[in-house]
C-alpha positions in Angstrom: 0.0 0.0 0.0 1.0 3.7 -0.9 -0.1 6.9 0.8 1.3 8.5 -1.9 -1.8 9.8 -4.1 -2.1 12.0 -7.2 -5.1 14.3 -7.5 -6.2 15.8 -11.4 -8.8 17.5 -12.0 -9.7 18.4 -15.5 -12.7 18.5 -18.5 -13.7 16.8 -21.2 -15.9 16.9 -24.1 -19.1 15.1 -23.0 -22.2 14.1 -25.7 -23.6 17.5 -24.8 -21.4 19.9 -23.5 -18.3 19.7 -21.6 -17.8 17.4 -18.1 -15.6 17.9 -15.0 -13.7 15.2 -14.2 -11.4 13.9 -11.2 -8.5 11.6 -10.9 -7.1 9.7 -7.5 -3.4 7.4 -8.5 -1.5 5.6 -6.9 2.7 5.1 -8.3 2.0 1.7 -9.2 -2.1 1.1 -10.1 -2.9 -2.2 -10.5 -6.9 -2.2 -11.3 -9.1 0.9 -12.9 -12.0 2.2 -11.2 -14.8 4.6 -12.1 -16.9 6.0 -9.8 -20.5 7.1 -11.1 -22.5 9.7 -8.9 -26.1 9.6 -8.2 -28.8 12.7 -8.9 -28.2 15.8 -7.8 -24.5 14.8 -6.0 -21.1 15.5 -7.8 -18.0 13.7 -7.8 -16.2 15.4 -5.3 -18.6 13.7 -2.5 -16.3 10.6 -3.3 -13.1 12.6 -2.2 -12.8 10.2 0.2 -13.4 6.8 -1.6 -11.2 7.9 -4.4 -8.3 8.8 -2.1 -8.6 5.6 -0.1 -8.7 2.9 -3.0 -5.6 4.8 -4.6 -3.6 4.7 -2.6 -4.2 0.9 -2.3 -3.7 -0.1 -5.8 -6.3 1.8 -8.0 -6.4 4.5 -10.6 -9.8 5.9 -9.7 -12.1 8.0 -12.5 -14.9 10.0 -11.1 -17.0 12.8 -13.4 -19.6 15.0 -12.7 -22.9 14.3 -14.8 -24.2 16.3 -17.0 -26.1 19.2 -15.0 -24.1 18.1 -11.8 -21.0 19.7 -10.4 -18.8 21.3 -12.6 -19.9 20.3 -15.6 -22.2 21.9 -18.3 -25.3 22.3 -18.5 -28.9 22.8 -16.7 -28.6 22.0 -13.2 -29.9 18.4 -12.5 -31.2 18.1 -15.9 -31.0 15.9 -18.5 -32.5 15.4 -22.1 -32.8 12.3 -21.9 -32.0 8.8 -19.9 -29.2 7.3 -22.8 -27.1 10.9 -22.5 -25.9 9.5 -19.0 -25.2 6.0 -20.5 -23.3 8.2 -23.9 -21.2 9.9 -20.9 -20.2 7.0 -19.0 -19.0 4.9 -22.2 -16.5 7.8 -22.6 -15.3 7.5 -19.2 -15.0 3.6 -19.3 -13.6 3.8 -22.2 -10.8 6.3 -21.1 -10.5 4.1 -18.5 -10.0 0.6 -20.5 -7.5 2.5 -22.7 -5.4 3.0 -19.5 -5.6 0.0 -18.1 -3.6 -2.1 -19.9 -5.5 -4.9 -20.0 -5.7 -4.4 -16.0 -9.8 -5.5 -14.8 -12.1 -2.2 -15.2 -14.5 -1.9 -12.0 -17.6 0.4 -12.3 -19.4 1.7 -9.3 -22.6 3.9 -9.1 -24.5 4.8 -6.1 -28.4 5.4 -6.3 -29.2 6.9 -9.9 -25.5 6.2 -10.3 -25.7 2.5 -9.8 -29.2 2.4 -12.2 -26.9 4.1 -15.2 -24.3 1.7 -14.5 -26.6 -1.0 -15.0 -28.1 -0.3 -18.4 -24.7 0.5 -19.6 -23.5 -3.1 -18.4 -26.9 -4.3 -20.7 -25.4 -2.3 -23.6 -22.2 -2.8 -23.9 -21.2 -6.0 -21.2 -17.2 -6.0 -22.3 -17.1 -3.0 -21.1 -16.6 -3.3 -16.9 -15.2 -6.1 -16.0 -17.2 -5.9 -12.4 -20.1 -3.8 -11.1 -20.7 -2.3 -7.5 -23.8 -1.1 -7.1 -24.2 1.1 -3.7 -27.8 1.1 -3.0 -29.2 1.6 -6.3 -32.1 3.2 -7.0 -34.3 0.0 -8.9 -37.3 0.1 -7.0 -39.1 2.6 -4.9 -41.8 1.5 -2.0 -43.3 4.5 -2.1 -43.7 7.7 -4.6 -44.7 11.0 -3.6 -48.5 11.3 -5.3 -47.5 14.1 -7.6 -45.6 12.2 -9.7 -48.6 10.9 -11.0 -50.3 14.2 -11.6 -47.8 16.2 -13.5 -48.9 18.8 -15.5 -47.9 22.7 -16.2 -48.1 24.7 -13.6 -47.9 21.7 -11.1 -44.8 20.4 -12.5 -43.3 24.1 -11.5 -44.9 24.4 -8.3 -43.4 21.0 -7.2 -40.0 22.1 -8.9 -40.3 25.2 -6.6 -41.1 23.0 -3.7 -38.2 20.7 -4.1 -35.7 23.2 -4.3 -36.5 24.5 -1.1 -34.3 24.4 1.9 -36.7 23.1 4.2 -37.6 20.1 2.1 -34.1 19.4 1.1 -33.6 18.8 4.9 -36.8 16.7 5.6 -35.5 14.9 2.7 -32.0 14.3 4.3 -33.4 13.4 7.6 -35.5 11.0 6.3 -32.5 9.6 3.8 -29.8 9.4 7.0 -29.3 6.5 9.8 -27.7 9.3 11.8 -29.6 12.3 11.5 -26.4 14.5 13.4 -24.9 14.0 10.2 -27.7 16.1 8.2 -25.6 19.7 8.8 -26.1 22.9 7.1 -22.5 22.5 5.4 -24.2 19.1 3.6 -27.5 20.4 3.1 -25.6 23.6 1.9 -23.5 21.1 -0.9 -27.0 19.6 -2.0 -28.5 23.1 -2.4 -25.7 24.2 -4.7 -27.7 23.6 -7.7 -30.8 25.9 -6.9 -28.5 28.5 -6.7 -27.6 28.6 -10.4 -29.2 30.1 -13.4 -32.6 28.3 -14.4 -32.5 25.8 -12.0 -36.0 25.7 -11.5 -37.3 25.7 -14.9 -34.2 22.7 -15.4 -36.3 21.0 -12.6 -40.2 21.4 -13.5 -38.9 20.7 -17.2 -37.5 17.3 -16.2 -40.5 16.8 -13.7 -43.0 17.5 -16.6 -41.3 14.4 -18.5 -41.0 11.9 -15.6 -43.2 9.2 -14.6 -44.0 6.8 -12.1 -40.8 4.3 -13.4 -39.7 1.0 -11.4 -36.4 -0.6 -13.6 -38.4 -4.4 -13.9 -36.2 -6.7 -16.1 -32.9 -5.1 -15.6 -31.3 -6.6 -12.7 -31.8 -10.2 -14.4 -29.9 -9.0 -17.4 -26.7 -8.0 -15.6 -24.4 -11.3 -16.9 -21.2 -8.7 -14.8 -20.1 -9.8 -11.2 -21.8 -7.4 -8.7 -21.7 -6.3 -5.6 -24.4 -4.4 -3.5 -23.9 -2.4 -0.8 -26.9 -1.6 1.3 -27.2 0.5 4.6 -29.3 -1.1 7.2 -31.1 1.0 8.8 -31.4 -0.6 12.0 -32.1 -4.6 13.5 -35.3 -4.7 12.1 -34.4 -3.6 9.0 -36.0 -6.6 6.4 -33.8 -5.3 3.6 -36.4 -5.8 1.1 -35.2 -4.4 -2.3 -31.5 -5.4 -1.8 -32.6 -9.2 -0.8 -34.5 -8.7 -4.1 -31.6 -7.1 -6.2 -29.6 -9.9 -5.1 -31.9 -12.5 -5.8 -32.1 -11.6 -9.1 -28.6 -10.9 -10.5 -27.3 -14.2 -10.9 -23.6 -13.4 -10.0 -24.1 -11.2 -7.2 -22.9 -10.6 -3.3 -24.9 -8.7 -0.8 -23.2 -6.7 1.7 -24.5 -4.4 4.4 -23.4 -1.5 6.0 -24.8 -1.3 9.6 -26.6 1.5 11.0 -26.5 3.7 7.8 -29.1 5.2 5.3 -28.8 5.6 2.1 -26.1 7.7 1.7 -23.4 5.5 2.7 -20.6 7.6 0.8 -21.5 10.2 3.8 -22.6 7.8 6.8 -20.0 5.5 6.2 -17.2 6.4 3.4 -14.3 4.2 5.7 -16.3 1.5 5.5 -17.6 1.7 2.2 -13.9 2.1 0.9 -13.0 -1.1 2.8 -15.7 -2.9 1.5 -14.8 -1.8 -2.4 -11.0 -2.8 -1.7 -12.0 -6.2 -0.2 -13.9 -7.0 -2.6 -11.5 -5.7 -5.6 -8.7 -8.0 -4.7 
């Protein structure tokens, strides 16, 4: 092991506009890694991750999506689904090119782990091995106005969502430890309201989305994959990542105690030991 890491930071030409990426290296990397953010995150939420599995053997590639962080476009917006999968091809591929015939390992958390997926359908050669860190696949419950989205209410909601108070609500209900919900993360969330037509970016994408559950995907994933789950507690049935498990035939189920869905944020020691462990 090395404690000696490189940080880049640099852009690229994306399908539609130009992306923010990062780089963690090690002197000597003997595996690639991407790391694939979920909606409305950025890749610098990974800081830690990144820097961890570096400086234990991997060259780790992290990007901002498009509308996310640093890179182009209308905040938390996209055109459409397959500009996300267009993206991370480029990544990957920048990633197989360096590697040297060295195994490629792709991980998304939440939306993240969902683009991963379909981009493991598309193009399987591609990643060698898939984490997927509570992945958003299947949703027990949806807020009722998805079903009912229609101008203005699409920009009433897109007004409601971006406020501060429901950001936190959200968090809070999103967190095992709700100490961890502090105005500097809240803060980092809200950091897309804050730029130019944010809201119409939101009520625009809202106005398009529907009530969507990913059925038929998971049993297509021929990649080895891990999930990560946070448990939120002892009674905790684990419903969705049980079933995720259950229906990726090469698959390992690993959960992170006490910790919500953000595990990057709960957990990010332990979620880096798990990745490494399971990388060897």
């Amino acid at each position: 092991m090395s404690d000696v890491v490189r940080r880049a930071e640099f852009h690229f030409d994306g399908g539609r506009g130009r992306l923010f990426g990062r780089r963690w290296e090690g002197p000597t990397p003997r595996r690639e890694v991407v790391l694939v953010h979920g909606y409305g995150e950025h890749s610098g939420r990974y800081e830690h991750v990144g820097g961890f599995l570096a400086a234990r053997g991997a060259r780790v590639h992290a990007y901002d999506h498009q509308g996310h962080g640093r890179s182009s476009g209308l905040r938390c917006h996209v055109r459409r689904f397959g500009d996300f999968l267009d993206d991370l091809d480029r990544v990957v591929g920048r990633a197989r090119d360096a590697s040297q015939g060295r195994p490629v390992f792709v991980i998304g958390h939440s939306m993240g782990g969902v683009i991963i997926a379909y981009a493991s359908l598309a193009a399987p050669a591609r990643a060698d091995t898939l984490v997927l860190v509570e992945p958003g696949f299947y949703m027990e419950t949806i807020p009722a106005f998805l079903n009912y989205l229609f101008f203005p209410l699409d920009r009433i909601m897109a007004r409601q969502f971006y406020t501060r108070g429901m950001r936190e609500r959200f968090f809070m209900g999103s967190f095992y430890n709700k100490s961890l919900v502090t105005d500097e993360v809240i803060d980092a969330y809200m950091l897309p309201t804050r730029t130019p037509n944010a809201l119409e970016a939101m009520a625009r994408m809202m106005s398009t989305v529907g009530v969507k559950n990913y059925e038929g995907v998971t049993e297509k994933i021929t990649r080895p994959t891990l999930i990560v789950w946070g448990e939120r507690g002892p009674e905790d049935p684990l419903t969705f990542a049980t079933r995720i498990k259950g229906e990726i035939p090469e698959s390992q189920l690993i959960t992170v105690k006490e910790c919500g869905h953000y595990v990057q944020e709960e957990k990010p020691q332990e979620l880096a030991t798990i990745i490494k462990e399971y990388l060897r």
